[in-house]
FIVEX-885606 format. One record per atom (N, C-alpha, C): atom name; x, y, z; residue in one letter. Coordinates in Angstrom, 3 decimals, padded with zeros to 6 digits. Layout:
// FIVEX-885606
CA	X	Y	Z	A .
...
//
This chain:
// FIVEX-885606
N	014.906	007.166	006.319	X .
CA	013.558	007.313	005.834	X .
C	012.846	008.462	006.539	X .
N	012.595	008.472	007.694	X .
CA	012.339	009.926	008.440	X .
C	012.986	010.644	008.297	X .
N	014.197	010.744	007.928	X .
CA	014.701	012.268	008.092	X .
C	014.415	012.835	006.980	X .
N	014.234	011.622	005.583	X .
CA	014.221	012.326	004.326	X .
C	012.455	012.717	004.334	X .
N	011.344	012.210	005.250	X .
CA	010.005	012.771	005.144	X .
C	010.188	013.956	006.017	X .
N	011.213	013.955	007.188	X .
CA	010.501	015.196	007.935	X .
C	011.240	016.304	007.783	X .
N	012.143	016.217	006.710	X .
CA	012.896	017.176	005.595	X .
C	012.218	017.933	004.590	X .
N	011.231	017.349	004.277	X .
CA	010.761	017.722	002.761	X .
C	009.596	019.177	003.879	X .
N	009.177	019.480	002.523	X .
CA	008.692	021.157	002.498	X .
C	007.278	020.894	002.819	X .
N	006.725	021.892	004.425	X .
CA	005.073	021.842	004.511	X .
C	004.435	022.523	003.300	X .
N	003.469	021.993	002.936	X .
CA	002.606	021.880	001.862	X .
C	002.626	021.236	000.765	X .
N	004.228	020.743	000.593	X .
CA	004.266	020.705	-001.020	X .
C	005.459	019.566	-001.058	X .
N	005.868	019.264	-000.048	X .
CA	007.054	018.207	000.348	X .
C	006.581	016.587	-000.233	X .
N	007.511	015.902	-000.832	X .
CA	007.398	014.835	-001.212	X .
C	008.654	014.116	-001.083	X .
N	008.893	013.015	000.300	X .
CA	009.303	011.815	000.309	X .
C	009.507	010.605	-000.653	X .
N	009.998	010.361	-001.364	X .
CA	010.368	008.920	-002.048	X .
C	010.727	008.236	-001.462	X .
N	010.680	006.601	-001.130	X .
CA	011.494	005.536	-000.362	X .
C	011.935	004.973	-001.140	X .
N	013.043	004.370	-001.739	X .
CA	012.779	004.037	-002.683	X .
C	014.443	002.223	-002.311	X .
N	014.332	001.147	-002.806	X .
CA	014.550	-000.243	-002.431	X .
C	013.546	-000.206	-001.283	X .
N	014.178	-001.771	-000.203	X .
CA	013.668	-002.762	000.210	X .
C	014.782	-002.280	001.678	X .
N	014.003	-001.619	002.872	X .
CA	014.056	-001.687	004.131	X .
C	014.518	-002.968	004.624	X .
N	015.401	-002.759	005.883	X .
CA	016.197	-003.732	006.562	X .
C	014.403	-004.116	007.265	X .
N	014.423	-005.658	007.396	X .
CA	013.679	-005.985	007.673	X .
C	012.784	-005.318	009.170	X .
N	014.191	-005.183	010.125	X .
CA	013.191	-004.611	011.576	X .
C	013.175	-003.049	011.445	X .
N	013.312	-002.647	010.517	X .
CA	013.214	-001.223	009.787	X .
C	011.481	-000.951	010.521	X .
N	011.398	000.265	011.283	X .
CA	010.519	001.057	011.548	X .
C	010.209	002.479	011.028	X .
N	009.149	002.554	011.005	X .
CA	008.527	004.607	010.790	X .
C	008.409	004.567	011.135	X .
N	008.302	005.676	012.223	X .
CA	007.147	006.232	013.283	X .
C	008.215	007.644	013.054	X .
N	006.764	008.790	012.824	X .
CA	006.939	010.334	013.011	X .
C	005.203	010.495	013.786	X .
N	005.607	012.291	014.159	X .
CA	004.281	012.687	014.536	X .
C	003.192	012.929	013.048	X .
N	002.256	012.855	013.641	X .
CA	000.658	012.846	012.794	X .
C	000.515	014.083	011.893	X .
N	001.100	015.413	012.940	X .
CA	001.235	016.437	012.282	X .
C	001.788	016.655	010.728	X .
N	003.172	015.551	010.745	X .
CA	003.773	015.861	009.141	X .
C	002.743	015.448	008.441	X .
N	001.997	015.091	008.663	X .
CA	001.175	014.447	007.339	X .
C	000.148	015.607	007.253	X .
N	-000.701	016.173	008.170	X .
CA	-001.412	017.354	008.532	X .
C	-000.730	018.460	007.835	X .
N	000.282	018.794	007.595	X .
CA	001.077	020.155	007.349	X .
C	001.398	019.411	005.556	X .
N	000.821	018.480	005.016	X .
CA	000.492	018.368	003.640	X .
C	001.785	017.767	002.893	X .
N	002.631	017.652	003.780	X .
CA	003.883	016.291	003.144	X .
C	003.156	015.024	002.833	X .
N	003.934	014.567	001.557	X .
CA	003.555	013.780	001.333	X .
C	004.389	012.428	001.194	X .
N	004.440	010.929	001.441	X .
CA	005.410	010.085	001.098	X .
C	004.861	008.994	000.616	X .
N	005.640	008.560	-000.296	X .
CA	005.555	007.763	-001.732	X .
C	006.418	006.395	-001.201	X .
N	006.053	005.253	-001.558	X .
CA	007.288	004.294	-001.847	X .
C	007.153	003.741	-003.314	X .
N	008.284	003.147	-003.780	X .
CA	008.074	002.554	-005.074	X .
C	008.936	001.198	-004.737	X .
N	008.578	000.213	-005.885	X .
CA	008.963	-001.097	-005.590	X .
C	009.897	-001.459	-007.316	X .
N	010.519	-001.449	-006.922	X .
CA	011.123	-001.975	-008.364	X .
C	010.991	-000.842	-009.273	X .
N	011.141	000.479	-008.965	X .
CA	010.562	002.093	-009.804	X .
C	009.822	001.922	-010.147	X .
N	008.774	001.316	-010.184	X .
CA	007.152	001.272	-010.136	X .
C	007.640	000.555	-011.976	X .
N	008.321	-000.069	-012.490	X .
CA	008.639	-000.760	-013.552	X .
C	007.304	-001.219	-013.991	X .
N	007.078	-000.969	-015.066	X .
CA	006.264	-001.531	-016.390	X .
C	006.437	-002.658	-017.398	X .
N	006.229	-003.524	-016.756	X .
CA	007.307	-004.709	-017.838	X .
C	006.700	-004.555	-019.653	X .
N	005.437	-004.159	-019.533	X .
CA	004.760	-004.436	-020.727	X .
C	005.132	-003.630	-021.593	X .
N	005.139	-002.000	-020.922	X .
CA	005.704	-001.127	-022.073	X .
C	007.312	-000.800	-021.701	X .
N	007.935	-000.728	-020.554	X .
CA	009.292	-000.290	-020.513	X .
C	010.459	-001.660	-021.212	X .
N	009.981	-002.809	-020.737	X .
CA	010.917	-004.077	-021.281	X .
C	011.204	-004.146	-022.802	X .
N	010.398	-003.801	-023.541	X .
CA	010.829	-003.887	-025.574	X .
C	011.832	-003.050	-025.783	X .
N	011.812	-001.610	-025.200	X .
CA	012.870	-000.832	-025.184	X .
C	013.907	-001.169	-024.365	X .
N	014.368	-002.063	-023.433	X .
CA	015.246	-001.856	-022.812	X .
C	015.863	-003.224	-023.069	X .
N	015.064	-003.864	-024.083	X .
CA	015.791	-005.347	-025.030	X .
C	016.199	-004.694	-026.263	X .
N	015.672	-003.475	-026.542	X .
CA	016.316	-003.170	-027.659	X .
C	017.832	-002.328	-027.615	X .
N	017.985	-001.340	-026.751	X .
CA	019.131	-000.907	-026.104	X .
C	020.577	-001.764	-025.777	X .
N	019.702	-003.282	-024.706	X .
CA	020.558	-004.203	-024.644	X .
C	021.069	-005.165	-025.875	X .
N	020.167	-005.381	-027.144	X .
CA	020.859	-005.934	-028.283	X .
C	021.272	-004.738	-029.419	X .
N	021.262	-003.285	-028.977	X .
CA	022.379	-002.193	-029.752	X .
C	023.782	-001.766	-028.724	X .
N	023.791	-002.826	-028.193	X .
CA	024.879	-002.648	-026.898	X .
C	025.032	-001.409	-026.301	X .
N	024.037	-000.647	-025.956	X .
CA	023.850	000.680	-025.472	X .
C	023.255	000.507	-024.095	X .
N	022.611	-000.313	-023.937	X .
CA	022.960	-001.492	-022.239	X .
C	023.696	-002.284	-021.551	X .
N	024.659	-002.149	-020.934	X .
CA	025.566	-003.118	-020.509	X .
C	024.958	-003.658	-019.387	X .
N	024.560	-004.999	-019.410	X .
CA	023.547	-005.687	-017.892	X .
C	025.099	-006.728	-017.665	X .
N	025.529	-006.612	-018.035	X .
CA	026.710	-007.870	-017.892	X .
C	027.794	-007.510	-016.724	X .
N	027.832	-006.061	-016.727	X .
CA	028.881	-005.168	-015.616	X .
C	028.181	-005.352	-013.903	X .
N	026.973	-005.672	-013.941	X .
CA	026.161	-005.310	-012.487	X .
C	025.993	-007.122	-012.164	X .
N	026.362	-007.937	-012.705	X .
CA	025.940	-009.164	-011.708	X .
C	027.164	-009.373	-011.531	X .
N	027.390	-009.887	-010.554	X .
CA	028.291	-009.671	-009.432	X .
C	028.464	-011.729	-008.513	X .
N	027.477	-012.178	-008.864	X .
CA	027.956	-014.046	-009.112	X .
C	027.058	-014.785	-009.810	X .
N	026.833	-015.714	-010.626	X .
CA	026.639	-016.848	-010.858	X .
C	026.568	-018.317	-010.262	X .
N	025.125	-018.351	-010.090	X .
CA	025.007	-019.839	-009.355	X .
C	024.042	-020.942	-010.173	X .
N	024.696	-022.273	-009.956	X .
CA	023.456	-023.246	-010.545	X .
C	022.477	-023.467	-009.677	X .
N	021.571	-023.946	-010.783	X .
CA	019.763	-024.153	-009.285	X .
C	020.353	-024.717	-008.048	X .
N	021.059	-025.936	-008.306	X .
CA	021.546	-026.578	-006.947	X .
C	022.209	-025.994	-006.079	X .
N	022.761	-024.686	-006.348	X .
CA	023.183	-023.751	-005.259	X .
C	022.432	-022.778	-004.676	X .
N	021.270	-022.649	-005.116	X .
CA	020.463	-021.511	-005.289	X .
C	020.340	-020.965	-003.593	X .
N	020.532	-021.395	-002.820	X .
CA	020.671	-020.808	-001.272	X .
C	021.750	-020.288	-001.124	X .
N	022.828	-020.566	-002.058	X .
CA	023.921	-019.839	-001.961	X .
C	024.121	-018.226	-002.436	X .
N	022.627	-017.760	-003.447	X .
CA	022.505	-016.482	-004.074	X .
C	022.003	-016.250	-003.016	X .
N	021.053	-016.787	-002.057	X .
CA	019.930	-016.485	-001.185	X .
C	021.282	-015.864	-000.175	X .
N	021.780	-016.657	000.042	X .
CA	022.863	-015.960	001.338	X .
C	023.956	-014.643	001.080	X .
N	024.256	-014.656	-000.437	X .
CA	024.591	-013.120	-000.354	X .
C	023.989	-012.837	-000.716	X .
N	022.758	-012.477	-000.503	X .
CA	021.603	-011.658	-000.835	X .
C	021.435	-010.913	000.751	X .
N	021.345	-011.622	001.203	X .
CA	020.722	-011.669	003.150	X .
C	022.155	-011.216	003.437	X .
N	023.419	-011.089	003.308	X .
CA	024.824	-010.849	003.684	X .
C	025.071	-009.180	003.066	X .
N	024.586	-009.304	001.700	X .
CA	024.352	-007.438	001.115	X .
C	026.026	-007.815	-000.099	X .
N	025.954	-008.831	-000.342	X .
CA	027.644	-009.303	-000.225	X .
C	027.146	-009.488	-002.598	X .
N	025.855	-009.401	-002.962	X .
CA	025.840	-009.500	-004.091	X .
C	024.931	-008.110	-004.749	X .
N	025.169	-007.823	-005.906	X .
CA	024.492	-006.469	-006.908	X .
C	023.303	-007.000	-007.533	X .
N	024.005	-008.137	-008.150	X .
CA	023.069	-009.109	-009.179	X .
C	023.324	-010.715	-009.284	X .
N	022.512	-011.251	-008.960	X .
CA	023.381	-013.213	-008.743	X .
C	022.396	-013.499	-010.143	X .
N	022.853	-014.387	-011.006	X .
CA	022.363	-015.121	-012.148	X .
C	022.324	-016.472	-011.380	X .
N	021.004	-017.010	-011.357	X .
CA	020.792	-018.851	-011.535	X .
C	020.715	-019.259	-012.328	X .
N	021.476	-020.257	-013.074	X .
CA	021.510	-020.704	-013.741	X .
C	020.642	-022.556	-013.751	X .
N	019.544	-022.184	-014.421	X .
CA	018.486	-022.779	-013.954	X .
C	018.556	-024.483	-015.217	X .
N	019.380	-024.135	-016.116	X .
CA	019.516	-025.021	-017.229	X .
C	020.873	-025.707	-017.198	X .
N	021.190	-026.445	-016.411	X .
CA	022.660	-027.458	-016.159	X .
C	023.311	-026.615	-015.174	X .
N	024.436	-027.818	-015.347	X .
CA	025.686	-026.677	-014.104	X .
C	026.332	-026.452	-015.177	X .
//
């Protein structure tokens, strides 16, 4: 994360962060980068629009021009649901499905 802010260009430099930092994940740079007109951004989920980006990207997925089926990576029922939680926290899953309606 610092190297990619104190990389970018005085005046006109722009940082992206972009996922979810290891939890004891720190910044700290000098005051100056920010003074010399760099700038840094984070986004959370690509700053996603559910209202207008989601119709299009249900429509893609029912012209099979989306494949969401290739990126989850396990399947769990509710009653396991600490079990998605733990490869989640392990880095060990892409995408876990709960399956929230029977086993």
């Amino acid at each position: 994360m610092i190297q990619a802010f104190e990389s970018s260009h005085d005046g006109w430099g722009v940082a992206v962060l972009v996922g979810v930092p290891h939890s004891d994940a720190v910044f700290a740079t000098s005051p100056v980068n920010f003074l010399n007109e760099r700038t840094l951004k984070g986004t959370f989920f690509g700053n996603y629009k559910p209202r207008s980006d989601l119709p299009g990207l249900v429509e893609l997925y029912l012209e099979k021009k989306l494949e969401l089926e290739k990126f989850i990576t396990h399947e769990v029922s509710f009653a396991d649901i600490n079990k998605a939680f733990d490869y989640m926290i392990k880095g060990e899953s892409l995408r876990c499905v709960i399956n929230v309606i029977g086993d």
